[in-house]
N, CA, C and O atoms as a Maestro MAE file, in Angstrom:
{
 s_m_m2io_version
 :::
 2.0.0
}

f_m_ct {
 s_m_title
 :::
 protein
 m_atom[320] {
  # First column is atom index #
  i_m_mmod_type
  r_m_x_coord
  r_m_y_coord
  r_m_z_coord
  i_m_residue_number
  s_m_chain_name
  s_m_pdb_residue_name
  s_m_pdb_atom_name
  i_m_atomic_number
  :::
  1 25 -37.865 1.405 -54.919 1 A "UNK " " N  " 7
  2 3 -37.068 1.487 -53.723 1 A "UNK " " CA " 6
  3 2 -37.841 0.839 -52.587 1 A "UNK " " C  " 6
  4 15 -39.062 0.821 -52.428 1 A "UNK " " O  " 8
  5 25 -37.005 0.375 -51.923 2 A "UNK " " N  " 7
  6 3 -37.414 -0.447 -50.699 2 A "UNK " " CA " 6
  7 2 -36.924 -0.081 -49.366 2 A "UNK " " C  " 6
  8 15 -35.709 -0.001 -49.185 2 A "UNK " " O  " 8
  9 25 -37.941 0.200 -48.202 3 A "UNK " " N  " 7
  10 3 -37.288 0.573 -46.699 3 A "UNK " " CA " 6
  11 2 -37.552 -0.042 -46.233 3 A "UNK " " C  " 6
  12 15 -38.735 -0.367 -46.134 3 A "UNK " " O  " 8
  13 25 -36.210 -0.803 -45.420 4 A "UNK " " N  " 7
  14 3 -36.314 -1.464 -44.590 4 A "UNK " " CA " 6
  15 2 -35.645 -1.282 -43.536 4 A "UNK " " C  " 6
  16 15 -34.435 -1.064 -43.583 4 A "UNK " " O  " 8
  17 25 -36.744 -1.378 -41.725 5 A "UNK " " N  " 7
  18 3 -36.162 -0.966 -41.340 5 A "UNK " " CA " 6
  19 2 -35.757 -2.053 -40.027 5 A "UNK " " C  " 6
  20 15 -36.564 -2.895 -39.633 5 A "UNK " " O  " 8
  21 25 -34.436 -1.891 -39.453 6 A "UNK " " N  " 7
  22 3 -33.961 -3.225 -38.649 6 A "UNK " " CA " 6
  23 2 -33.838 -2.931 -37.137 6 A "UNK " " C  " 6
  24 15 -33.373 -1.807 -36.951 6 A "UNK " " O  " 8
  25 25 -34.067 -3.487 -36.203 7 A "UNK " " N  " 7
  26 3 -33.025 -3.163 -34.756 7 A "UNK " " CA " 6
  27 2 -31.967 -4.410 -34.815 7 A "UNK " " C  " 6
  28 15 -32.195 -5.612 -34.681 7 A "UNK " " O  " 8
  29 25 -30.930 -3.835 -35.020 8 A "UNK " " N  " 7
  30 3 -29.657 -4.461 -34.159 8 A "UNK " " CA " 6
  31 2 -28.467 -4.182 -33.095 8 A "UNK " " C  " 6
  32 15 -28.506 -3.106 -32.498 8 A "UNK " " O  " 8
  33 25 -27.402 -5.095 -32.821 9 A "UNK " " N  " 7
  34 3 -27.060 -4.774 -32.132 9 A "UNK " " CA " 6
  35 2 -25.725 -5.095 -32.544 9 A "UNK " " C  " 6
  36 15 -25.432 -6.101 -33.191 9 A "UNK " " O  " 8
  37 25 -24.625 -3.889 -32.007 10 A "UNK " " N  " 7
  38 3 -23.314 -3.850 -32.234 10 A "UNK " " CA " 6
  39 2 -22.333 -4.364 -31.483 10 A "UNK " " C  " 6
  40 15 -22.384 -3.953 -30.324 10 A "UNK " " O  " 8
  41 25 -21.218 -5.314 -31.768 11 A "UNK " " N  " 7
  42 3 -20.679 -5.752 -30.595 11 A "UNK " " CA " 6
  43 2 -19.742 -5.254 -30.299 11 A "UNK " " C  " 6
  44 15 -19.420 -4.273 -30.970 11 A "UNK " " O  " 8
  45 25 -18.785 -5.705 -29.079 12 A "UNK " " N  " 7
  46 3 -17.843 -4.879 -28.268 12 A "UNK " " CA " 6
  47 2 -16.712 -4.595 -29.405 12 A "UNK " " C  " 6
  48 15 -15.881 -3.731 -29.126 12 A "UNK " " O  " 8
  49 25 -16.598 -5.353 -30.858 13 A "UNK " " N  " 7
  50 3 -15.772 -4.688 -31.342 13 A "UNK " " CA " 6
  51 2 -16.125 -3.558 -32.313 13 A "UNK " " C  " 6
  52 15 -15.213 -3.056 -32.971 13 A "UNK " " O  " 8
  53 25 -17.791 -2.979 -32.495 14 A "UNK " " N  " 7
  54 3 -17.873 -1.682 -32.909 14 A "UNK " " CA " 6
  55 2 -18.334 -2.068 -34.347 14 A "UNK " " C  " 6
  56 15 -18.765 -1.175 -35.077 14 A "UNK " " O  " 8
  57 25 -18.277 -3.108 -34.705 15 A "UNK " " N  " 7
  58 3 -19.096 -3.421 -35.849 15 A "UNK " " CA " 6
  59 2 -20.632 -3.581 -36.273 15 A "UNK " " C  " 6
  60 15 -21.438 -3.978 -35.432 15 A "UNK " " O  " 8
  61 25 -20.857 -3.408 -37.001 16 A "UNK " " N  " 7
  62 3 -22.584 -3.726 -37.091 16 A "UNK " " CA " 6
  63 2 -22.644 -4.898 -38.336 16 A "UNK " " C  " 6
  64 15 -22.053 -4.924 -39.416 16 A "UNK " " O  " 8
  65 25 -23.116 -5.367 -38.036 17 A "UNK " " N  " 7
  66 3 -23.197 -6.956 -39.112 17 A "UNK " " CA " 6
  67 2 -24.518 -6.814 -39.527 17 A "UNK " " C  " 6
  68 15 -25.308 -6.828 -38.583 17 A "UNK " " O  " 8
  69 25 -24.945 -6.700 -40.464 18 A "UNK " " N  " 7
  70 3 -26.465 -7.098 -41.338 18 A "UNK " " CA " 6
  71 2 -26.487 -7.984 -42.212 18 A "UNK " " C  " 6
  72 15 -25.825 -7.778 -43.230 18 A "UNK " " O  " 8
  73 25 -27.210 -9.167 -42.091 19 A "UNK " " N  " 7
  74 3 -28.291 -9.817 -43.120 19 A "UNK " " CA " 6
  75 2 -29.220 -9.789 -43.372 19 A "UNK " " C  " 6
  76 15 -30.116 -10.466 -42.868 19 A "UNK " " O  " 8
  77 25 -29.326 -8.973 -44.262 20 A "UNK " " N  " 7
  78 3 -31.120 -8.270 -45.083 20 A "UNK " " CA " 6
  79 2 -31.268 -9.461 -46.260 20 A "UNK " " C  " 6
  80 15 -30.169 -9.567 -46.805 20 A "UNK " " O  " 8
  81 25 -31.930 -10.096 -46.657 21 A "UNK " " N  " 7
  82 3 -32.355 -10.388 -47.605 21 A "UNK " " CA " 6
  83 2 -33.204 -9.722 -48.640 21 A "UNK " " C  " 6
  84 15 -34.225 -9.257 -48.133 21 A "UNK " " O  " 8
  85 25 -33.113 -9.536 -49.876 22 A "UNK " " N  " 7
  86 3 -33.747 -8.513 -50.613 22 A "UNK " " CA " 6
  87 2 -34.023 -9.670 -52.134 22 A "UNK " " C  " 6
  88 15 -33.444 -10.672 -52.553 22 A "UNK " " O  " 8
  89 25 -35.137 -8.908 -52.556 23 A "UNK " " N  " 7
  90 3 -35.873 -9.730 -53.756 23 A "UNK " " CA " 6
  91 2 -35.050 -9.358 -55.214 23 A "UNK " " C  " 6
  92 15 -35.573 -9.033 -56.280 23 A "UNK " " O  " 8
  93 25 -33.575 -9.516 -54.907 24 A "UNK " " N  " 7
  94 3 -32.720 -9.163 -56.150 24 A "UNK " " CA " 6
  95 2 -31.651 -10.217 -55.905 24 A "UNK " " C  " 6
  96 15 -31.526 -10.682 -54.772 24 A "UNK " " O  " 8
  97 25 -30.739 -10.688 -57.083 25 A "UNK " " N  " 7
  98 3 -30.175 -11.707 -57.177 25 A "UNK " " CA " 6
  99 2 -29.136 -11.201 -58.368 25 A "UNK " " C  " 6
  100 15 -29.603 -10.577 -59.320 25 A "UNK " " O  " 8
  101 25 -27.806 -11.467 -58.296 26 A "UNK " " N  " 7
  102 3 -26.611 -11.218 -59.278 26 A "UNK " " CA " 6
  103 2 -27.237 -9.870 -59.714 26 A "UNK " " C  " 6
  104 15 -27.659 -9.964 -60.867 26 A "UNK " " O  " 8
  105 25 -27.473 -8.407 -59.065 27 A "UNK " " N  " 7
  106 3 -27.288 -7.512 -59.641 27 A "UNK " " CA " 6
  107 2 -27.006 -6.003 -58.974 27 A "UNK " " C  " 6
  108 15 -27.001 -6.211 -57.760 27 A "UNK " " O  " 8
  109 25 -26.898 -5.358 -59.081 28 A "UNK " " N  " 7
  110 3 -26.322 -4.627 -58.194 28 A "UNK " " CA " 6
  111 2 -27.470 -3.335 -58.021 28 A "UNK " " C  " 6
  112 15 -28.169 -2.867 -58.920 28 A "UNK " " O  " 8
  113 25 -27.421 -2.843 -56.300 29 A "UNK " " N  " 7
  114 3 -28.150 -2.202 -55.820 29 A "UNK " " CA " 6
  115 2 -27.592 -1.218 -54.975 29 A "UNK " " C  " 6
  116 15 -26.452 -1.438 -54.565 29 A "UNK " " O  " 8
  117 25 -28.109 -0.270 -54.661 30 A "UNK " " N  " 7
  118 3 -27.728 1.038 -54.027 30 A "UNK " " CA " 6
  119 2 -27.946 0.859 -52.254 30 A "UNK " " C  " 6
  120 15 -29.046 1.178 -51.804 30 A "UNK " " O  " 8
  121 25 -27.150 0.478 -51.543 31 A "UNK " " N  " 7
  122 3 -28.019 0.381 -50.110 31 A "UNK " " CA " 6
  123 2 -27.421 1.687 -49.509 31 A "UNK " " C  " 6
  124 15 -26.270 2.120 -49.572 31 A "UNK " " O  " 8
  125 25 -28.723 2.275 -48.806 32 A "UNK " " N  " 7
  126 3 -28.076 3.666 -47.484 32 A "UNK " " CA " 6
  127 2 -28.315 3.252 -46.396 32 A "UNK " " C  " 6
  128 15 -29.515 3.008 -46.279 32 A "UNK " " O  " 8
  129 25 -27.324 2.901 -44.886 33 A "UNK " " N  " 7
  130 3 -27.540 2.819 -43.916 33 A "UNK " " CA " 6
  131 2 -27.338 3.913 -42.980 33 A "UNK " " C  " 6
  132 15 -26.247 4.443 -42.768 33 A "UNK " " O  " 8
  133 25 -28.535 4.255 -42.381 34 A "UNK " " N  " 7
  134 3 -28.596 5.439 -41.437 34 A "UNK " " CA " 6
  135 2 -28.260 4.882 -40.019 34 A "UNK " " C  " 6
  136 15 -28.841 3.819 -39.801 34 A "UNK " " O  " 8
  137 25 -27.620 5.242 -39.191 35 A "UNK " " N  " 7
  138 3 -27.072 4.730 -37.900 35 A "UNK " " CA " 6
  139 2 -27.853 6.083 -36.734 35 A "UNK " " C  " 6
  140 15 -27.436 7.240 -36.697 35 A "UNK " " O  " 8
  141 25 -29.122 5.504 -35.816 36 A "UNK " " N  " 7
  142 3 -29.495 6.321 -34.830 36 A "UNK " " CA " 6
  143 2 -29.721 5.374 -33.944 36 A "UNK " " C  " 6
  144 15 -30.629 4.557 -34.097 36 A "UNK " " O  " 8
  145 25 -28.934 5.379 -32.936 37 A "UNK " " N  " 7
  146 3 -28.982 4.779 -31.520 37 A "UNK " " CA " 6
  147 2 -30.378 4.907 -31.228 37 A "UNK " " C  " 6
  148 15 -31.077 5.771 -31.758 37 A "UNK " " O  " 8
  149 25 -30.883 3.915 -30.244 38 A "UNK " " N  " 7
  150 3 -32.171 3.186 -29.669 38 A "UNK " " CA " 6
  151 2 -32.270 4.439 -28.775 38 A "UNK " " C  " 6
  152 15 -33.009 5.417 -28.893 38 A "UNK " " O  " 8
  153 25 -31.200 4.113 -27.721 39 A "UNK " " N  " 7
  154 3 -31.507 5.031 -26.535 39 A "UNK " " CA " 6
  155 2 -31.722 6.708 -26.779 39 A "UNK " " C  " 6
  156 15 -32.190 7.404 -25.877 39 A "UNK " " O  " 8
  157 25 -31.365 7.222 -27.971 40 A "UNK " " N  " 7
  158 3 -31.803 8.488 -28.130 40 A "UNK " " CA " 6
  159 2 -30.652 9.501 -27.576 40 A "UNK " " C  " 6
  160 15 -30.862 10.708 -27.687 40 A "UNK " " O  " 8
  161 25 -29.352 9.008 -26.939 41 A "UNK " " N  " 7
  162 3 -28.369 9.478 -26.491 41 A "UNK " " CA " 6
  163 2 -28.104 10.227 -25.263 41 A "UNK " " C  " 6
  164 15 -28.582 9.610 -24.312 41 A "UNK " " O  " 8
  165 25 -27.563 11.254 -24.926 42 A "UNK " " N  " 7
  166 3 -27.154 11.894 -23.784 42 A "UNK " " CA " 6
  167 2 -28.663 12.844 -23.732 42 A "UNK " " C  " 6
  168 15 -28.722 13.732 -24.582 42 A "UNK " " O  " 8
  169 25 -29.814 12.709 -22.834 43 A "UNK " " N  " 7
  170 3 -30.538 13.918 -22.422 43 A "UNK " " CA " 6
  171 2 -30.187 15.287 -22.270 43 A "UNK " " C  " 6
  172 15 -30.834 16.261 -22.655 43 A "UNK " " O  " 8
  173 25 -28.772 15.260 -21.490 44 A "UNK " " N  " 7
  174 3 -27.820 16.674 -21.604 44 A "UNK " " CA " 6
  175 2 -27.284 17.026 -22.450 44 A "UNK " " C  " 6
  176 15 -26.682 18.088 -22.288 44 A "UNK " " O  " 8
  177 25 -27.221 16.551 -23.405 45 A "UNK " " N  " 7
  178 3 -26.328 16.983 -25.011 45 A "UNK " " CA " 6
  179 2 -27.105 17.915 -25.730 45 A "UNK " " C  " 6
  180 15 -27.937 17.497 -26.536 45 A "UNK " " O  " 8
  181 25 -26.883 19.566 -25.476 46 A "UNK " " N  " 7
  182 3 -27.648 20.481 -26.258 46 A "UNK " " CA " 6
  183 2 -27.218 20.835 -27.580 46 A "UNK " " C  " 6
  184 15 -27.728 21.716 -28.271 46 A "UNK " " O  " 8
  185 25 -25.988 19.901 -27.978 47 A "UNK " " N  " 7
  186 3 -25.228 20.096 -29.026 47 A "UNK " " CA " 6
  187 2 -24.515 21.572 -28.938 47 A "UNK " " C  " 6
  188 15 -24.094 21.935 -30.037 47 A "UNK " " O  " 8
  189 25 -24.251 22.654 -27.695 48 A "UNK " " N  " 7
  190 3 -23.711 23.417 -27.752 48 A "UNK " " CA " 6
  191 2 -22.248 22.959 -26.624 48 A "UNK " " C  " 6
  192 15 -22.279 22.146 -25.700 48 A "UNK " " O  " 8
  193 25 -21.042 23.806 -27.103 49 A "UNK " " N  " 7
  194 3 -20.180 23.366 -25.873 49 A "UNK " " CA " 6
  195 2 -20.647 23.784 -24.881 49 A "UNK " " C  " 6
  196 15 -21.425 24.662 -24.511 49 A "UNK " " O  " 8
  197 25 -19.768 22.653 -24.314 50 A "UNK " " N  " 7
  198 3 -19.831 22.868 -22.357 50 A "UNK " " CA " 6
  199 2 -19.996 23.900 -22.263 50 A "UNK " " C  " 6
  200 15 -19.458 24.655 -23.073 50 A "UNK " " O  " 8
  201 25 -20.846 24.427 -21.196 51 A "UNK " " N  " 7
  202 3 -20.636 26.039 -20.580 51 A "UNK " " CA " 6
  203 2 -20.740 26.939 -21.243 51 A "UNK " " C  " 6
  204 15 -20.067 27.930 -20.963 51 A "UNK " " O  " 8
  205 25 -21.546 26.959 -22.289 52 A "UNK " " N  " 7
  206 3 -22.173 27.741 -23.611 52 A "UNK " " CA " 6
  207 2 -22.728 28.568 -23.321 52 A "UNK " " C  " 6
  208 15 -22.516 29.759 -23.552 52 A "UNK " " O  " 8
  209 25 -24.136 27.725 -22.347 53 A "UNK " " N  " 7
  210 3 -25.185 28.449 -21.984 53 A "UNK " " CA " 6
  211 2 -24.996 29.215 -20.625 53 A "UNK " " C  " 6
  212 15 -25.670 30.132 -20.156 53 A "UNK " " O  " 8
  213 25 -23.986 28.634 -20.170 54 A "UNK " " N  " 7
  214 3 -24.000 29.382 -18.773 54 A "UNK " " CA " 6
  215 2 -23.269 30.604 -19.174 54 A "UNK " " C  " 6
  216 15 -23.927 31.616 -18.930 54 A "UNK " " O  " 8
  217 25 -22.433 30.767 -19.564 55 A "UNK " " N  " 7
  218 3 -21.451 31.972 -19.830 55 A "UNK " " CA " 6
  219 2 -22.042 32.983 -21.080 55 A "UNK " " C  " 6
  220 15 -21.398 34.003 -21.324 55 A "UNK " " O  " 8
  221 25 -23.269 32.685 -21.861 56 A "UNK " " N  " 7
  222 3 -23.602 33.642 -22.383 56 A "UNK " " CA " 6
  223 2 -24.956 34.206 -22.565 56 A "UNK " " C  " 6
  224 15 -25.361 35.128 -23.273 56 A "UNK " " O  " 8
  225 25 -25.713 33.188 -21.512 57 A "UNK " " N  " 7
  226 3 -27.203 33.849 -21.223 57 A "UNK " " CA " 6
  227 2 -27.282 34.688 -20.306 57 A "UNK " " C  " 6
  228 15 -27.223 34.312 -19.135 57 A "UNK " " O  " 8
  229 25 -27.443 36.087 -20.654 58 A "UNK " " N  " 7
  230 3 -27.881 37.180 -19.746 58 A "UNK " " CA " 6
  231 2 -26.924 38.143 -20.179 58 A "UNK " " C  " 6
  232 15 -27.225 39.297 -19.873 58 A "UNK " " O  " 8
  233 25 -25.837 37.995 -20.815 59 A "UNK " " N  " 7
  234 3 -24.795 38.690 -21.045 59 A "UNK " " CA " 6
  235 2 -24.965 40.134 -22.056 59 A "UNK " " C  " 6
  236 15 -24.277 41.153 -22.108 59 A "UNK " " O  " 8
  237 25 -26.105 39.744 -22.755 60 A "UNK " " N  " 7
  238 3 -26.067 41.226 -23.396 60 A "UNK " " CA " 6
  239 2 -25.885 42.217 -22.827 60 A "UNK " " C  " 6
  240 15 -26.488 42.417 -21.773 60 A "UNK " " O  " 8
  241 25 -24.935 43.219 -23.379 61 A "UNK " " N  " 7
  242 3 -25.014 44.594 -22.978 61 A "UNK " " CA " 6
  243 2 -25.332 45.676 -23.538 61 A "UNK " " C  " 6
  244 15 -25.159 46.804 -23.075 61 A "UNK " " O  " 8
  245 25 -25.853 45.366 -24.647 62 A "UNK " " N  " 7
  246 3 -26.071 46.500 -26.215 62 A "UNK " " CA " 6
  247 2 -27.390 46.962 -26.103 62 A "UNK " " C  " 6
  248 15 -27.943 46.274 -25.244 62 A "UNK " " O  " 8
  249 25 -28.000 47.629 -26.469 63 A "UNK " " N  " 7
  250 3 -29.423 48.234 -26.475 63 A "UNK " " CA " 6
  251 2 -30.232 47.294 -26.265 63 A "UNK " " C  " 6
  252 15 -30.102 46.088 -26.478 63 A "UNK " " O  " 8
  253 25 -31.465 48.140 -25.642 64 A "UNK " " N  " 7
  254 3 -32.550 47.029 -25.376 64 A "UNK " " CA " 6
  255 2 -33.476 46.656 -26.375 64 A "UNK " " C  " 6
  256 15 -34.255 47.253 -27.119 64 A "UNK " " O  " 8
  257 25 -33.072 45.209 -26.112 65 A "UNK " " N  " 7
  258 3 -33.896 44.650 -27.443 65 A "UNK " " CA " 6
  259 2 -35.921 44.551 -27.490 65 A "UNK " " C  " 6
  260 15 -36.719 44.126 -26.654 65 A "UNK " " O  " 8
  261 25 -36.073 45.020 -28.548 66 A "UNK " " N  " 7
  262 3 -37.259 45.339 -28.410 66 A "UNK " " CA " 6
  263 2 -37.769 44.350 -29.417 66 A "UNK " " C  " 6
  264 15 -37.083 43.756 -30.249 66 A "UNK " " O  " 8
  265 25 -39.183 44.245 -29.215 67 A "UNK " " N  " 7
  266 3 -39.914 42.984 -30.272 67 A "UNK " " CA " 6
  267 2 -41.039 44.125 -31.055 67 A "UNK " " C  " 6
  268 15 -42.091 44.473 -30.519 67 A "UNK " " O  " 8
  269 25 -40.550 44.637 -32.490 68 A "UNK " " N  " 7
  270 3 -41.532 45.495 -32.845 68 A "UNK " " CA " 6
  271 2 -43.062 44.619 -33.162 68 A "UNK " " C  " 6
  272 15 -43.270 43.409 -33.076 68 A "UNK " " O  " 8
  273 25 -43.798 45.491 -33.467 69 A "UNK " " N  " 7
  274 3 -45.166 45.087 -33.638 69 A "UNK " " CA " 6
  275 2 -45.033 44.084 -35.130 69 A "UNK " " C  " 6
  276 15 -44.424 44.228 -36.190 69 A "UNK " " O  " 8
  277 25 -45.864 43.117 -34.619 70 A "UNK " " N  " 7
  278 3 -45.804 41.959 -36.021 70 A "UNK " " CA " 6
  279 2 -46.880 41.901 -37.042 70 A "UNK " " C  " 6
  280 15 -46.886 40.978 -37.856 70 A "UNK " " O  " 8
  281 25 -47.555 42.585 -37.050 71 A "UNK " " N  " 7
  282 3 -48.835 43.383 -38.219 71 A "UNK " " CA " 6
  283 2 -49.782 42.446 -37.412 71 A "UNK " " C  " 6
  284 15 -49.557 41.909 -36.328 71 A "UNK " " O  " 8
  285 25 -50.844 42.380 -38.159 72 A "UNK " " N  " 7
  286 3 -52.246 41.942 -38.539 72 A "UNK " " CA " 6
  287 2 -52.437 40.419 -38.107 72 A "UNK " " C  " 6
  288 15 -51.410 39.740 -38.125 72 A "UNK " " O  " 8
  289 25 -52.960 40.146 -37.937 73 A "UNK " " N  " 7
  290 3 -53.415 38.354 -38.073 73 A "UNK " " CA " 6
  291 2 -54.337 38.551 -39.046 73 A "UNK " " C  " 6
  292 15 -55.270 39.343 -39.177 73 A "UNK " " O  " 8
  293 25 -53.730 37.356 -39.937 74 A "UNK " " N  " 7
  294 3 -54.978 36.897 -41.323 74 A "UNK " " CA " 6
  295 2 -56.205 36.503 -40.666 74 A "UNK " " C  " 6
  296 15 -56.183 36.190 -39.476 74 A "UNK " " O  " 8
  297 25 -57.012 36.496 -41.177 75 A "UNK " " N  " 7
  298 3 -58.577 36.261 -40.554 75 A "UNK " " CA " 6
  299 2 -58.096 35.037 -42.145 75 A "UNK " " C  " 6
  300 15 -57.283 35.299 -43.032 75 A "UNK " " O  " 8
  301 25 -58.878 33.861 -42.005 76 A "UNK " " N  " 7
  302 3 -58.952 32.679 -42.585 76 A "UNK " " CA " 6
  303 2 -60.672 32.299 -42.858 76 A "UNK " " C  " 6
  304 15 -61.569 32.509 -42.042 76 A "UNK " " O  " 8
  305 25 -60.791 31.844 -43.883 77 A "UNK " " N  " 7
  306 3 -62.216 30.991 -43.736 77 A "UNK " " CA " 6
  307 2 -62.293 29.497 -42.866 77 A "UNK " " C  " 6
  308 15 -61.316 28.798 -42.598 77 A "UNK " " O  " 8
  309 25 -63.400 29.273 -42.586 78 A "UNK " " N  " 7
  310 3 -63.433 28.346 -41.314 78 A "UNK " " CA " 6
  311 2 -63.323 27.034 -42.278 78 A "UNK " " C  " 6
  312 15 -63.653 27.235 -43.447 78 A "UNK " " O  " 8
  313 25 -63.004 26.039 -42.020 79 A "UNK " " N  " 7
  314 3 -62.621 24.684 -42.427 79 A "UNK " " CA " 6
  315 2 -63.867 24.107 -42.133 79 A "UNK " " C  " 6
  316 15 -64.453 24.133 -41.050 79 A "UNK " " O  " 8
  317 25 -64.355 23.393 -43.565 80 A "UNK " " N  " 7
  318 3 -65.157 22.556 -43.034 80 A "UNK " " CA " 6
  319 2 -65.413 21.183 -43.147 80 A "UNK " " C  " 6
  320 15 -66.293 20.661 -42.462 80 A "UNK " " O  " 8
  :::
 }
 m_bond[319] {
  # First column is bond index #
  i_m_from
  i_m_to
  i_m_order
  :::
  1 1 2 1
  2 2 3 1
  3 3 4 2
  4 3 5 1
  5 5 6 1
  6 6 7 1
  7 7 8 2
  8 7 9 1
  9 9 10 1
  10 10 11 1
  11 11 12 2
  12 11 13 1
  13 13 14 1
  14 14 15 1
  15 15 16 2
  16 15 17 1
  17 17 18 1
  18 18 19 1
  19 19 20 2
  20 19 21 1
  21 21 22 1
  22 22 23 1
  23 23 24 2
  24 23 25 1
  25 25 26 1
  26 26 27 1
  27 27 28 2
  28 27 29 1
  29 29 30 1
  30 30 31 1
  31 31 32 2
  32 31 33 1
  33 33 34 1
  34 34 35 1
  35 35 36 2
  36 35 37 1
  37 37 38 1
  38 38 39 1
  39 39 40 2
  40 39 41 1
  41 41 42 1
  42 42 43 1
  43 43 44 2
  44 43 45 1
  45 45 46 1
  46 46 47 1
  47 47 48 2
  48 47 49 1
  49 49 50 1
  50 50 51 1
  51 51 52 2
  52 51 53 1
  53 53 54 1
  54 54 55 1
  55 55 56 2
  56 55 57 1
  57 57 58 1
  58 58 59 1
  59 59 60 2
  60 59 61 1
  61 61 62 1
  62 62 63 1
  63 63 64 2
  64 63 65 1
  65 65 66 1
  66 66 67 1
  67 67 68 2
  68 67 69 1
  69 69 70 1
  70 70 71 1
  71 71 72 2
  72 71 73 1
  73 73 74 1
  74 74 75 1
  75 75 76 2
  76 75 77 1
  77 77 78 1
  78 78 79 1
  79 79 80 2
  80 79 81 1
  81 81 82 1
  82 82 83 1
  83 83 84 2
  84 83 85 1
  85 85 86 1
  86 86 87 1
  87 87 88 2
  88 87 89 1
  89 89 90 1
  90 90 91 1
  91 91 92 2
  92 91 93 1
  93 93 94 1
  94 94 95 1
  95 95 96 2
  96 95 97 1
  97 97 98 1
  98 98 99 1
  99 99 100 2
  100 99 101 1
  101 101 102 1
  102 102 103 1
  103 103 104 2
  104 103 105 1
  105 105 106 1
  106 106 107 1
  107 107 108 2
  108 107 109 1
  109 109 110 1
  110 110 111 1
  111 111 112 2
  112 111 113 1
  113 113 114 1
  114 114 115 1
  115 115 116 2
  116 115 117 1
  117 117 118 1
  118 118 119 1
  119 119 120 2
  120 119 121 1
  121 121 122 1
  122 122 123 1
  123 123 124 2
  124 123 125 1
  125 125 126 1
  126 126 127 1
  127 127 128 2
  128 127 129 1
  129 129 130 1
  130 130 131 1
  131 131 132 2
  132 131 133 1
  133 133 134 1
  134 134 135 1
  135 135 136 2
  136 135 137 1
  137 137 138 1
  138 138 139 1
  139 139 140 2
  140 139 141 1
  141 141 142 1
  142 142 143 1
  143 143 144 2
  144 143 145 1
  145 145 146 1
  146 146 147 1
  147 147 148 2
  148 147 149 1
  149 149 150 1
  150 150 151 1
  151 151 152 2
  152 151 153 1
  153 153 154 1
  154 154 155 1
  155 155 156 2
  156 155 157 1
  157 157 158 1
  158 158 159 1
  159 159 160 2
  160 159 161 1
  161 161 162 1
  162 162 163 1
  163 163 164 2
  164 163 165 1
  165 165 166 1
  166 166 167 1
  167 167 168 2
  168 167 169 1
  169 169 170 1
  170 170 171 1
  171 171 172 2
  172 171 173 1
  173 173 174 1
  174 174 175 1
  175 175 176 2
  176 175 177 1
  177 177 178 1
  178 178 179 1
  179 179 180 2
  180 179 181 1
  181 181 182 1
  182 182 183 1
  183 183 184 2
  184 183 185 1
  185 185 186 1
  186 186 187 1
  187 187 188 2
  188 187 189 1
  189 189 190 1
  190 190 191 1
  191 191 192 2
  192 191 193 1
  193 193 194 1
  194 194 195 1
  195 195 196 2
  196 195 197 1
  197 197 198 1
  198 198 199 1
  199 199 200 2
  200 199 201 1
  201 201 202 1
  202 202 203 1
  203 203 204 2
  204 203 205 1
  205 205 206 1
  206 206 207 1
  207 207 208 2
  208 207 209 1
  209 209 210 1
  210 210 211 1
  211 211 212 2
  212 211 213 1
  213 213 214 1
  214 214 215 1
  215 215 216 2
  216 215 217 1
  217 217 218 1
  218 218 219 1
  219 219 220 2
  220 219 221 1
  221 221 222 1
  222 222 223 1
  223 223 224 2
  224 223 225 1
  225 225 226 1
  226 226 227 1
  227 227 228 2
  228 227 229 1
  229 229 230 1
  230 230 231 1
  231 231 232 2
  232 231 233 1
  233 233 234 1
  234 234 235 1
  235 235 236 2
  236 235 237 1
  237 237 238 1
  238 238 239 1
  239 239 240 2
  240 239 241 1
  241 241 242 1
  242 242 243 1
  243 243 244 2
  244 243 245 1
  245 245 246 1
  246 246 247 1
  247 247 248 2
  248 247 249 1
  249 249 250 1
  250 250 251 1
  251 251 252 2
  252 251 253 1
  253 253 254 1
  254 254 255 1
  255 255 256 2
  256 255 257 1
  257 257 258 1
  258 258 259 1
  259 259 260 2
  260 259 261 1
  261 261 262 1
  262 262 263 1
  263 263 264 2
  264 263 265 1
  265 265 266 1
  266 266 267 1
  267 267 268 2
  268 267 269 1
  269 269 270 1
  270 270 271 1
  271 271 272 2
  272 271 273 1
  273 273 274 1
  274 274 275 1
  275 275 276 2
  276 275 277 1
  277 277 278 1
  278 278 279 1
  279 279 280 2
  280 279 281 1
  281 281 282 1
  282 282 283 1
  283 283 284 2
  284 283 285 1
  285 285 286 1
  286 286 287 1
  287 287 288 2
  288 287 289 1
  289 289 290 1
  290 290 291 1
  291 291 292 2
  292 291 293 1
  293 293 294 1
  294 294 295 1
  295 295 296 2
  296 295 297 1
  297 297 298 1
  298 298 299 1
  299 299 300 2
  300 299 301 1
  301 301 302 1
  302 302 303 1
  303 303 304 2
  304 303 305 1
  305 305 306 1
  306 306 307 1
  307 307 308 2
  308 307 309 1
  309 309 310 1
  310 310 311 1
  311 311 312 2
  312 311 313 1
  313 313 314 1
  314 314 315 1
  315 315 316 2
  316 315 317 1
  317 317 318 1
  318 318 319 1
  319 319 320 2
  :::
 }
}
């Protein structure tokens, strides 16, 4: 298997065009194209809906949540 990886660019009609050349000839091959935008997308996109976080942080009303005790810490030998 072979990764290869490309930057291109899509035009106004939404297509993506690739010419990869690959070291195979009359036979058939498996290609996967993964599609992740350059820019990394919306900074504000928490992937939750709109107004998610506003309307349900703080809202508990049920008992108080407590963080019980989490045991021990392993003691480890030192790395050397």
């Amino acid at each position: 298997m072979q990764t290869i990886t490309l930057h291109s660019h899509v035009g106004s009609d939404g297509i993506l065009k690739l010419n990869v050349p690959v070291d195979a000839s009359n036979a058939d091959i498996e290609v996967v194209v993964v599609v992740h935008p350059v820019n990394g997308g919306d900074p504000n996109d928490t992937g939750w809906p709109p107004g998610f976080i506003e309307r349900t942080a703080g809202v508990w009303a049920g008992e108080k949540l407590v963080r019980e005790p989490q045991g021990e810490y392993e003691v480890r030998e030192e790395l050397r």
